[in-house]
C-alpha positions as a Markdown table, in Angstrom:
| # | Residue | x | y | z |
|---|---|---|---|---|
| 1 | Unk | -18.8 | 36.0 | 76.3 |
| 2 | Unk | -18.5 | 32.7 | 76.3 |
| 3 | Unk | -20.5 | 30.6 | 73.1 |
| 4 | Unk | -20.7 | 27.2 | 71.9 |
| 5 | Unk | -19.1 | 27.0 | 68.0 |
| 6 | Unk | -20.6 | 25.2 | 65.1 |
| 7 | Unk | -19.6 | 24.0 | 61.8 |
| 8 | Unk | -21.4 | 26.9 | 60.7 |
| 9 | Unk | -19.7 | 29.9 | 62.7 |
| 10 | Unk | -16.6 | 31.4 | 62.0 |
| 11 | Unk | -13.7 | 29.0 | 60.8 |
| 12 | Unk | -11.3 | 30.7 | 63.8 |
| 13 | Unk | -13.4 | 29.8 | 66.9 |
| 14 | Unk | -11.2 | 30.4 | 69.5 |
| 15 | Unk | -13.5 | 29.6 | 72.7 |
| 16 | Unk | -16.2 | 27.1 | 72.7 |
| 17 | Unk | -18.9 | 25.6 | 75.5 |
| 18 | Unk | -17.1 | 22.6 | 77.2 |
| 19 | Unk | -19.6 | 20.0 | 77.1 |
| 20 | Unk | -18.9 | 19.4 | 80.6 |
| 21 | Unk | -17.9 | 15.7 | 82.6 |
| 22 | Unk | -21.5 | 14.3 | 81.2 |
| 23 | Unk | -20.8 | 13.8 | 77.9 |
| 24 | Unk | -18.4 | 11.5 | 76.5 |
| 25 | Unk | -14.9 | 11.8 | 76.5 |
| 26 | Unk | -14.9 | 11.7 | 72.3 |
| 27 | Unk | -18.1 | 13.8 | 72.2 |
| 28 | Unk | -16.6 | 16.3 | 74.3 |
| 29 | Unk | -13.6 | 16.9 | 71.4 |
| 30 | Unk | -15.7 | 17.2 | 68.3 |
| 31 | Unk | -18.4 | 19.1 | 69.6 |
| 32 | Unk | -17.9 | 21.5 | 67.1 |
| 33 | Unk | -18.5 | 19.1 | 64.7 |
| 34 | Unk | -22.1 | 18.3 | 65.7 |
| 35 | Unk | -23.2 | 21.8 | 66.6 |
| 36 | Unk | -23.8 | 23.7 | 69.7 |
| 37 | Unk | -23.9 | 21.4 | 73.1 |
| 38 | Unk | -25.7 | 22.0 | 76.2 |
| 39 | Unk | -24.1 | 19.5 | 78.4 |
| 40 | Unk | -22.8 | 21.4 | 80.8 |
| 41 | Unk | -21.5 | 25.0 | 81.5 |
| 42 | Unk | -17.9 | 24.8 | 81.8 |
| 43 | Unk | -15.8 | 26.5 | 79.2 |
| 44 | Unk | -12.9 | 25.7 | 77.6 |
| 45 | Unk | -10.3 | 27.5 | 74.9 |
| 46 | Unk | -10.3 | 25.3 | 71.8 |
| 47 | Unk | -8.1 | 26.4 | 68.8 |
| 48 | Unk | -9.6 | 24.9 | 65.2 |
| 49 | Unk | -7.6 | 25.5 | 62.2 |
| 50 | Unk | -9.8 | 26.1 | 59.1 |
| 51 | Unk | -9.6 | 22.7 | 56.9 |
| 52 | Unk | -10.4 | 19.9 | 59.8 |
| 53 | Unk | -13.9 | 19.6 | 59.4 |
| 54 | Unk | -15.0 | 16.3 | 57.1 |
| 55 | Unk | -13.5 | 13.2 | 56.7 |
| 56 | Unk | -10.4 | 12.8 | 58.9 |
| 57 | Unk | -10.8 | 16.0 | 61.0 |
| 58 | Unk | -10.8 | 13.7 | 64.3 |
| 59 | Unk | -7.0 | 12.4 | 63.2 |
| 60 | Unk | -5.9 | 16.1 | 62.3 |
| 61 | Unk | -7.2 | 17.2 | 65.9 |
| 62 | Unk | -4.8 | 14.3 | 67.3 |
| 63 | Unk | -1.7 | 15.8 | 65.2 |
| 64 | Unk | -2.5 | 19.4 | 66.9 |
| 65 | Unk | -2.7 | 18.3 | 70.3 |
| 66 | Unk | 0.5 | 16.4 | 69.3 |
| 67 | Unk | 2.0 | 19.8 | 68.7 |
| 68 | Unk | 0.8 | 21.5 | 71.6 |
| 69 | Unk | -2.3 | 23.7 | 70.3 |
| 70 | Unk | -4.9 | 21.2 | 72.3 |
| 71 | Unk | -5.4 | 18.4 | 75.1 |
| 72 | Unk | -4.7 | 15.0 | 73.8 |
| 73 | Unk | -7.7 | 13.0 | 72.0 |
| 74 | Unk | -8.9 | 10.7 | 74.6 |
| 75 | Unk | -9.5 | 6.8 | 72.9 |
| 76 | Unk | -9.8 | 3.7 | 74.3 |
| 77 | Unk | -6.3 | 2.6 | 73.3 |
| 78 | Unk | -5.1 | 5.2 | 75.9 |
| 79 | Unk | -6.9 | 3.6 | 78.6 |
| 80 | Unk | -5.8 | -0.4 | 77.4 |
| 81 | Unk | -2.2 | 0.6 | 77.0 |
| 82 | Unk | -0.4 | -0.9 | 79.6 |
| 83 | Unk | 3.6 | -0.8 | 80.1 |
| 84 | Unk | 5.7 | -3.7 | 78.8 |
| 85 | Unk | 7.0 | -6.7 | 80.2 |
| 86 | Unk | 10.7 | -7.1 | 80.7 |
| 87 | Unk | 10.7 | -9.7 | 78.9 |
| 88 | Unk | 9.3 | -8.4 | 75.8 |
| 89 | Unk | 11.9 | -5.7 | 76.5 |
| 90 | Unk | 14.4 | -8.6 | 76.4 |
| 91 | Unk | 13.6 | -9.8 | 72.6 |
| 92 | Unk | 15.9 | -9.0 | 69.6 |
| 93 | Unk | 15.6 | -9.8 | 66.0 |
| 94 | Unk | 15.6 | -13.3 | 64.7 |
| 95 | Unk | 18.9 | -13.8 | 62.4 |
| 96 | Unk | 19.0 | -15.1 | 58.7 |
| 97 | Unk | 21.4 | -18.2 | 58.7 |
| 98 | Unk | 23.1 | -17.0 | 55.6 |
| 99 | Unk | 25.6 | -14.2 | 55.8 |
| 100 | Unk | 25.6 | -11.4 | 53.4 |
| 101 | Unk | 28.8 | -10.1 | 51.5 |
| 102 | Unk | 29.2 | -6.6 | 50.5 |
| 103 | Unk | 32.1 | -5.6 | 48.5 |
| 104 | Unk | 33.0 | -2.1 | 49.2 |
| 105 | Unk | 36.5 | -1.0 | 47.8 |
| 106 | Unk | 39.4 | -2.3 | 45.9 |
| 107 | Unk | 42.6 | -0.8 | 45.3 |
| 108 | Unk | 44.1 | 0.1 | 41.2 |
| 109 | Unk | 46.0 | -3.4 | 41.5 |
| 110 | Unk | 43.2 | -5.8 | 41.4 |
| 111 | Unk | 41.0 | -5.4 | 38.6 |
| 112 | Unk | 38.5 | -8.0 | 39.3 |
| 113 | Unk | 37.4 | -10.4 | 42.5 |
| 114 | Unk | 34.4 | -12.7 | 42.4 |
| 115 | Unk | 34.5 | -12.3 | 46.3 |
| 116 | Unk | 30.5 | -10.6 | 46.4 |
| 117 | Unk | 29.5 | -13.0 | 44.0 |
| 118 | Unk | 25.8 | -14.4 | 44.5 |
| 119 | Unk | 23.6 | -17.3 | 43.7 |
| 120 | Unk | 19.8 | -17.1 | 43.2 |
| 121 | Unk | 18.4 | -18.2 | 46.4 |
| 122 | Unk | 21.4 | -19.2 | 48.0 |
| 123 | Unk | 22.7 | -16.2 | 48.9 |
| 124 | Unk | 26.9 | -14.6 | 49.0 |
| 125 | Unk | 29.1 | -18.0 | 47.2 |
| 126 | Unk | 31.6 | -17.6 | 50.1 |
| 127 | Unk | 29.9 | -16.8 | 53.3 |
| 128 | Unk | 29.7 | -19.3 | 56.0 |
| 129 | Unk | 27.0 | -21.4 | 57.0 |
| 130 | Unk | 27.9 | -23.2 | 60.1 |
| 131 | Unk | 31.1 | -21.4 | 62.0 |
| 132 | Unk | 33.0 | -22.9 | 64.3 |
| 133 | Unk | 33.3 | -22.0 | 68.1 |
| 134 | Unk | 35.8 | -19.1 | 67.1 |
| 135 | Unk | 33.7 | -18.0 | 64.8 |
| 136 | Unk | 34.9 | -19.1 | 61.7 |
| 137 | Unk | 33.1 | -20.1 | 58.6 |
| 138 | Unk | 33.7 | -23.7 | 56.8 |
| 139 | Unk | 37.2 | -24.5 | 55.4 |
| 140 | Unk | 36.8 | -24.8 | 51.1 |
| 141 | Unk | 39.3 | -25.9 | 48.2 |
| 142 | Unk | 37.5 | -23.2 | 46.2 |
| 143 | Unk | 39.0 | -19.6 | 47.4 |
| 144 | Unk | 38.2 | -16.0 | 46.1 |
| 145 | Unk | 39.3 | -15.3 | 42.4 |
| 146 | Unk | 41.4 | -12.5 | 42.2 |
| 147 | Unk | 42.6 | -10.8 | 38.7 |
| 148 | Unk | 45.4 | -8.3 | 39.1 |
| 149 | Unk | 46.6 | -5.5 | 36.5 |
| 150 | Unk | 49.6 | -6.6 | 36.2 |
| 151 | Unk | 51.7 | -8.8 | 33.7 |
| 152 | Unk | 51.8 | -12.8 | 34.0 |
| 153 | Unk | 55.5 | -14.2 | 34.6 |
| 154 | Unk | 55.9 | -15.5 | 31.3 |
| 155 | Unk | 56.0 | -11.6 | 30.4 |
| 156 | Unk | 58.3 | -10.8 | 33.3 |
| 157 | Unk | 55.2 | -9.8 | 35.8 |
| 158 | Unk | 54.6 | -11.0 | 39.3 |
| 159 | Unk | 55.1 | -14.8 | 40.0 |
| 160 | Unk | 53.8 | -15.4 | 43.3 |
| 161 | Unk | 51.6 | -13.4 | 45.5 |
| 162 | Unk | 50.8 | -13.8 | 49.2 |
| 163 | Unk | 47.2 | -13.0 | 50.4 |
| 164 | Unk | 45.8 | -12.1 | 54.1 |
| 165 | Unk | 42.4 | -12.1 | 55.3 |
| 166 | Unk | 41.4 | -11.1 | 58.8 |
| 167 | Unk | 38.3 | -9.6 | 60.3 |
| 168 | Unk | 39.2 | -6.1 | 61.3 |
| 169 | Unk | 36.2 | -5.9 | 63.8 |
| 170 | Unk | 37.4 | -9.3 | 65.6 |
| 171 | Unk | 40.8 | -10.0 | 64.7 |
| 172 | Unk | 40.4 | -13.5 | 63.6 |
| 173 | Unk | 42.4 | -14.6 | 60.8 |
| 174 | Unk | 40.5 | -16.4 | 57.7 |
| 175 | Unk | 43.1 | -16.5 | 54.9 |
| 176 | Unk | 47.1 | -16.6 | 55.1 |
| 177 | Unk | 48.6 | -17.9 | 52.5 |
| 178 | Unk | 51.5 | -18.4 | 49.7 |
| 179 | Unk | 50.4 | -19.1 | 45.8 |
| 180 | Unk | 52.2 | -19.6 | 42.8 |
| 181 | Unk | 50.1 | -17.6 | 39.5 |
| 182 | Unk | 50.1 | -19.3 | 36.5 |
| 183 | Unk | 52.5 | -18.8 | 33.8 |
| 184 | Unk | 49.9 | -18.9 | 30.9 |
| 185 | Unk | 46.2 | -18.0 | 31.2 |
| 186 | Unk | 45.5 | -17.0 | 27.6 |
| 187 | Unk | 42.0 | -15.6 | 28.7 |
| 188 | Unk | 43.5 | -12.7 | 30.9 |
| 189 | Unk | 47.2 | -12.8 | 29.0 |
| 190 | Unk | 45.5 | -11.5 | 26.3 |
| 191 | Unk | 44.7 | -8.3 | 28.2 |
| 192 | Unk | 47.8 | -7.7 | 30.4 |
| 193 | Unk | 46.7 | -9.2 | 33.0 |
| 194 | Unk | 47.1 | -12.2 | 35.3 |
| 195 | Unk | 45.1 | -13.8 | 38.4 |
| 196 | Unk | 44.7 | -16.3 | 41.0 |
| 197 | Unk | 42.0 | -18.9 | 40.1 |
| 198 | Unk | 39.7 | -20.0 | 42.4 |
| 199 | Unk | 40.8 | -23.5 | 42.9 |
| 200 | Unk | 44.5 | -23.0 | 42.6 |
| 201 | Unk | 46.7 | -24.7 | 45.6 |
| 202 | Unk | 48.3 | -22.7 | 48.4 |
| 203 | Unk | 52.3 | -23.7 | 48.2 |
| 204 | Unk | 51.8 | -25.0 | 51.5 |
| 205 | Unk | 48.7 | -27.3 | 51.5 |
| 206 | Unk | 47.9 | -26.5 | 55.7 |
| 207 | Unk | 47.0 | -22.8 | 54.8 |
| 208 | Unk | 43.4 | -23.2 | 53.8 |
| 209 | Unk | 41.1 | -20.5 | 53.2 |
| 210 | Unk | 37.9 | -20.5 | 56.1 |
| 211 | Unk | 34.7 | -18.9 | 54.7 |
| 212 | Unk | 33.9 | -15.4 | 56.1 |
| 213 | Unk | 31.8 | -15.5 | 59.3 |
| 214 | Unk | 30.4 | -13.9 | 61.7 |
| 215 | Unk | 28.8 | -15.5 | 65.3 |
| 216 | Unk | 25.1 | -16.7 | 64.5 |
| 217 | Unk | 23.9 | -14.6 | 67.2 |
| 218 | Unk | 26.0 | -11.1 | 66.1 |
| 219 | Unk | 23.9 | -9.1 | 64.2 |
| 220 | Unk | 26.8 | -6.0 | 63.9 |
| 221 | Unk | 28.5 | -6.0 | 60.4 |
| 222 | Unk | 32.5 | -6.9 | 60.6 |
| 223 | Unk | 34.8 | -5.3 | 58.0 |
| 224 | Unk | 37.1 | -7.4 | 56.4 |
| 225 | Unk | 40.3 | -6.7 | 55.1 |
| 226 | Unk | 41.9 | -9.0 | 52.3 |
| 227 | Unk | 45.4 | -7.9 | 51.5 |
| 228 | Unk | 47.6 | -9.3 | 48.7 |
| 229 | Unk | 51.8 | -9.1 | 48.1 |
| 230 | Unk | 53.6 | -9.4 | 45.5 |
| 231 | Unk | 56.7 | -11.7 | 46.3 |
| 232 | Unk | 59.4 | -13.3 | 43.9 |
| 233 | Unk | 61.1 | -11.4 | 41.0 |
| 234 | Unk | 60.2 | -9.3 | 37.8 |
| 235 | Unk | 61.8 | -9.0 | 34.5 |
| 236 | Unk | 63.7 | -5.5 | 34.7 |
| 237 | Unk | 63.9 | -4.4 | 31.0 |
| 238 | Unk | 65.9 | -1.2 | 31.8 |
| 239 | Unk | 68.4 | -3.7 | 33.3 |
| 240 | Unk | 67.8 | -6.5 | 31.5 |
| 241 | Unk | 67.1 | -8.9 | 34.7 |
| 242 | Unk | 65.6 | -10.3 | 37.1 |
| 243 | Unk | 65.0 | -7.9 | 40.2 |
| 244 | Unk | 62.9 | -8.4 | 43.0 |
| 245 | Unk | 59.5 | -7.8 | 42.6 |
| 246 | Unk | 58.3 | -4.4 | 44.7 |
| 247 | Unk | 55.2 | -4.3 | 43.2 |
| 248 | Unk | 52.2 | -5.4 | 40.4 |
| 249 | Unk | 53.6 | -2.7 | 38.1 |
| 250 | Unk | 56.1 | 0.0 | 37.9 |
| 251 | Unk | 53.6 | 3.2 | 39.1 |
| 252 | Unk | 52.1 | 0.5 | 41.6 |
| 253 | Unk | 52.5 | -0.6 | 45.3 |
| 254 | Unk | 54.1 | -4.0 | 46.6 |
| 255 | Unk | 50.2 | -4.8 | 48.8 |
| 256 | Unk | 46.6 | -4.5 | 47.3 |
| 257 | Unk | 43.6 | -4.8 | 49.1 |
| 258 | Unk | 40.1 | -5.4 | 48.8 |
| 259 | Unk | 37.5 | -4.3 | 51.3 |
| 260 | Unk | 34.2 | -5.7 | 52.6 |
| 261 | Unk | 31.8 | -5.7 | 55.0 |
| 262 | Unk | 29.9 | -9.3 | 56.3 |
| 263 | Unk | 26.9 | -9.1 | 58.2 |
| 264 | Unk | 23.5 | -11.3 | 59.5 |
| 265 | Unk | 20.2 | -10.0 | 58.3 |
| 266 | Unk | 17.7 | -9.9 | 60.7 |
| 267 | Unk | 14.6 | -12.0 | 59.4 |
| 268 | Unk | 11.3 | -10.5 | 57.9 |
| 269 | Unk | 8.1 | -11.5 | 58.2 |
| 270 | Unk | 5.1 | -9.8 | 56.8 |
| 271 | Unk | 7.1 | -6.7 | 56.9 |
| 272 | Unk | 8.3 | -7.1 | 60.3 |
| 273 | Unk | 11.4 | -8.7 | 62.3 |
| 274 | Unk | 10.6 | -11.7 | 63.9 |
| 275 | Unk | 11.4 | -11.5 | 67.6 |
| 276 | Unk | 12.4 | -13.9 | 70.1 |
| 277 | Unk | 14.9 | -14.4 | 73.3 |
| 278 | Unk | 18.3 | -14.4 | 73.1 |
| 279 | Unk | 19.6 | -17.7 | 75.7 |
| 280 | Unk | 22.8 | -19.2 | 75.0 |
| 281 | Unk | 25.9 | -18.3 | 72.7 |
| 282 | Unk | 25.2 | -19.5 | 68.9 |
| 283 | Unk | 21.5 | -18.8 | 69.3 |
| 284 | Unk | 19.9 | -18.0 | 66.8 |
| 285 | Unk | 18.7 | -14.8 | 68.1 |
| 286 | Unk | 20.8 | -11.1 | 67.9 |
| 287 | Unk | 22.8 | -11.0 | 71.6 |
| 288 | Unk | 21.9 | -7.6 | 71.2 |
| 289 | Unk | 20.8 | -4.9 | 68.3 |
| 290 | Unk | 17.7 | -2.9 | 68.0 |
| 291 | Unk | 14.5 | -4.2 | 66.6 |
| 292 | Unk | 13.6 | -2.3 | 63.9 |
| 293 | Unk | 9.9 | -2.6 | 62.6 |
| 294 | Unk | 10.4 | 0.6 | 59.7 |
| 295 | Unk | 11.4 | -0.7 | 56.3 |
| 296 | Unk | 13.1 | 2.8 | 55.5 |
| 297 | Unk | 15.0 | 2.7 | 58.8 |
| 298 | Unk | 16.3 | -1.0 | 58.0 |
| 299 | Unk | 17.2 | 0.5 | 55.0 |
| 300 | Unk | 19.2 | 3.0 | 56.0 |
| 301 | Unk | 21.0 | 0.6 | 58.8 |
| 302 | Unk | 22.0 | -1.7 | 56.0 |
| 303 | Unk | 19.5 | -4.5 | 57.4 |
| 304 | Unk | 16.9 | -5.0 | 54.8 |
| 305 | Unk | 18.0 | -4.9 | 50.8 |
| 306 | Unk | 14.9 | -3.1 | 49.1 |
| 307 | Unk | 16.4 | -4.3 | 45.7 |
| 308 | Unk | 16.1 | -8.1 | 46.7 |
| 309 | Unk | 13.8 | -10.0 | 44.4 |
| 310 | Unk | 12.3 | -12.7 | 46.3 |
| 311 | Unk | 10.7 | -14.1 | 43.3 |
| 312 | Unk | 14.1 | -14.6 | 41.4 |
| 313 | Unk | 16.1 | -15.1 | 44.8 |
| 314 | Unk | 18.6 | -12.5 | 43.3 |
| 315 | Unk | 19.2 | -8.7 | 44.4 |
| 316 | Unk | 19.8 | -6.1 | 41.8 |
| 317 | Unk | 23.1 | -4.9 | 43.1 |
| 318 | Unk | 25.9 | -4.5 | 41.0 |
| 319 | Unk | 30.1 | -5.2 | 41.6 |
| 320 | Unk | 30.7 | -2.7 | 43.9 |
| 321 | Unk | 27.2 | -3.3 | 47.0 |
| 322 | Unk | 26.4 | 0.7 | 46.2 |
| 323 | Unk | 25.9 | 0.0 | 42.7 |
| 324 | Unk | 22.2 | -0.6 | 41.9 |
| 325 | Unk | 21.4 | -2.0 | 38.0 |
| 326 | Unk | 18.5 | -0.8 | 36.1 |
| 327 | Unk | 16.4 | -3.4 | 37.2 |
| 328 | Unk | 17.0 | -2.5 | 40.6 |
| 329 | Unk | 16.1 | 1.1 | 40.2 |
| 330 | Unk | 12.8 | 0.7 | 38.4 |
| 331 | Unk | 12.0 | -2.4 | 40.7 |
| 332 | Unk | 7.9 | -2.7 | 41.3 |
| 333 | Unk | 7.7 | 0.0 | 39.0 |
| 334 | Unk | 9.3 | 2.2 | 41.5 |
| 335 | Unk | 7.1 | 0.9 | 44.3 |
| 336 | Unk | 10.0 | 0.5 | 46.5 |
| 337 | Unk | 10.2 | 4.5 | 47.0 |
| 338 | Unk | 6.6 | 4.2 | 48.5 |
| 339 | Unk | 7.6 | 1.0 | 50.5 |
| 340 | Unk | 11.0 | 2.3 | 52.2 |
| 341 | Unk | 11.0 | 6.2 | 51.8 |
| 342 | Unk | 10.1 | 9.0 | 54.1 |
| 343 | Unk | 6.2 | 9.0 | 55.0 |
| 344 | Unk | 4.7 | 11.8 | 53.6 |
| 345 | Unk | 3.3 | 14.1 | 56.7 |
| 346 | Unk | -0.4 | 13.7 | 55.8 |
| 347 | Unk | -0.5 | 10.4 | 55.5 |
| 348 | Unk | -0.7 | 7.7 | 58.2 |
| 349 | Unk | 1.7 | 7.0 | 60.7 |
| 350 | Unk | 3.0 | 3.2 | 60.4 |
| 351 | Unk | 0.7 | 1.1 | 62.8 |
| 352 | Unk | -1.9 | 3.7 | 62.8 |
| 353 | Unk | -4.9 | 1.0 | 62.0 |
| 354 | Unk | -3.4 | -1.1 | 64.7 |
| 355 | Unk | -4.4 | 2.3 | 66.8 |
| 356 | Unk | -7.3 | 2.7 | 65.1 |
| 357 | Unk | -8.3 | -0.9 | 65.6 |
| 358 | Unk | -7.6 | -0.9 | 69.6 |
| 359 | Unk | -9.5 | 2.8 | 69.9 |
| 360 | Unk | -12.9 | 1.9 | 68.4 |
């Protein structure tokens, strides 16, 4: 026999009075909450797990008709939704005007490269501002820094080098050039080591270095590829002369090469990408991408740094991108794990009280 089911019955009712088309829609689901209901005489299976009467009950009835144990909660947000537009369909992220370095590998014959290196507030030193119709960043005097483990010639070690930069994703060339290192640089001499300063001149003055770039409307990260030869001759001690060089050091290959990745973040605000419409090449809106409104998911796609200190303009990555420093891992006092980890499954959904808001 059919019976209506109240908070005080048995905490398995598994049938229960349908309050029938006269009552409303809401009234109808929590019946069971208010006690027995006369409205109509239509019945109705209803499965109540034990634990979703009180606060919240309503919201744990949503999650089980979600998995299939009853018909969906009926709101007023059901019955405003409508479709969207194509053109709101037609909206990508916003893109940050700055580009962002992320150095990702180097091989055993560099030691050091400043080509990551940050300013507060200003973002990667050598990515582009304004590129060029191909794509290209800014031509600069000031180039990369490179340090190799190897000896400086006035021990007998490498003399010149030739370096190579080209977007692996695009093809275009940013860097090709010849450079002389200098015979005495008692700072890394003293270690073993020799490098290629930052302002030091190519031997031929047309090969400039171009600041890595990617289109202002190209959201996709481009991996870049800087190799860097050895070239001239070596002091042989075996032999007792000069041979030509094969490589940084006996044990080491002729070609290094460093490895990194340059990308356009989309913008946030409040939390959320700021959309618009993409019209014309060099816009400053994505071509295409996803828009992403999850902080954890941006995470994980590499378009939102959770270690980023907007207060001191700096991020709290280390040489290598996947290196996070101390500060960085007790950032917020750990609030970041909160902000950009997985949402615990009895807690609210993101945009929930945007739900909530439009139902009542």
């Amino acid at each position: 026999m059919k019976h209506c089911w109240s908070p005080s019955a048995s905490p398995w009712p598994t049938d229960a009075v349908d309050p029938g088309p006269t009552c409303p829609p809401f009234r109808r689901w929590n019946h069971w909450l208010d006690g027995p209901s006369h409205c109509g005489p239509a019945t109705v299976d209803v499965f109540v797990r034990p634990g979703l009467r009180g606060p919240g009950g309503d919201r744990r009835l949503a999650a089980s008709a979600f998995l299939g144990h009853a018909e969906p909660l009926p709101s007023s947000f059901a019955k405003k939704w409508r479709p969207p537009k194509p053109e709101d369909l037609a909206k990508t992220p916003r893109l940050s005007p700055k580009v962002k370095i992320r150095l990702l590998f180097q091989t055993p014959e560099i030691y050091a490269t400043d080509i990551g290196q940050e300013q507060p507030f200003m973002g990667s030193v050598y990515g582009c501002r304004k590129p060029d119709k191909e794509g290209k960043g800014e031509k600069s005097l000031m180039h990369p820094e490179i340090t190799f483990n190897a000896l400086p010639p006035i021990f007998g070690g490498i003399q010149k080098v030739h370096v190579h930069l080209e977007d692996q994703t695009t093809g275009i060339v940013y860097w090709d050039a010849d450079y002389k290192l200098p015979l005495l640089d008692p700072i890394v001499n003293l270690a073993g080591k020799t490098r290629l300063k930052k302002f030091s001149q190519p031997e031929n003055f047309a090969d400039s270095f171009y600041k890595p770039c990617v289109a202002k409307d190209d959201m996709k990260p481009h991996s870049f590829d800087l190799s860097i030869r050895s070239i001239g001759k070596y002091w042989d001690e075996d032999q007792q002369e000069f041979r030509p060089n094969t490589g940084f050091e006996r044990g080491r290959l002729p070609e290094a090469h460093i490895g990194f990745t340059v990308q356009r973040m989309p913008e946030i605000v409040d939390g959320k990408e700021k959309l618009g419409t993409w019209r014309k090449p060099g816009d400053s809106y994505a071509r295409n991408g996803p828009v992403i409104q999850d902080p954890g998911v941006r995470w994980l796609r590499g378009e939102e740094d959770p270690f980023y200190d907007s207060t001191k303009g700096k991020t709290y990555r280390g040489y290598y991108d996947y290196i996070i420093e101390k500060g960085g891992r007790t950032k917020d006092v750990f609030g970041y794990l909160t902000k950009y980890g997985p949402h615990p499954l009895l807690t609210d959904p993101i945009g929930w009280d945007e739900y909530e808001a439009a139902a009542k």
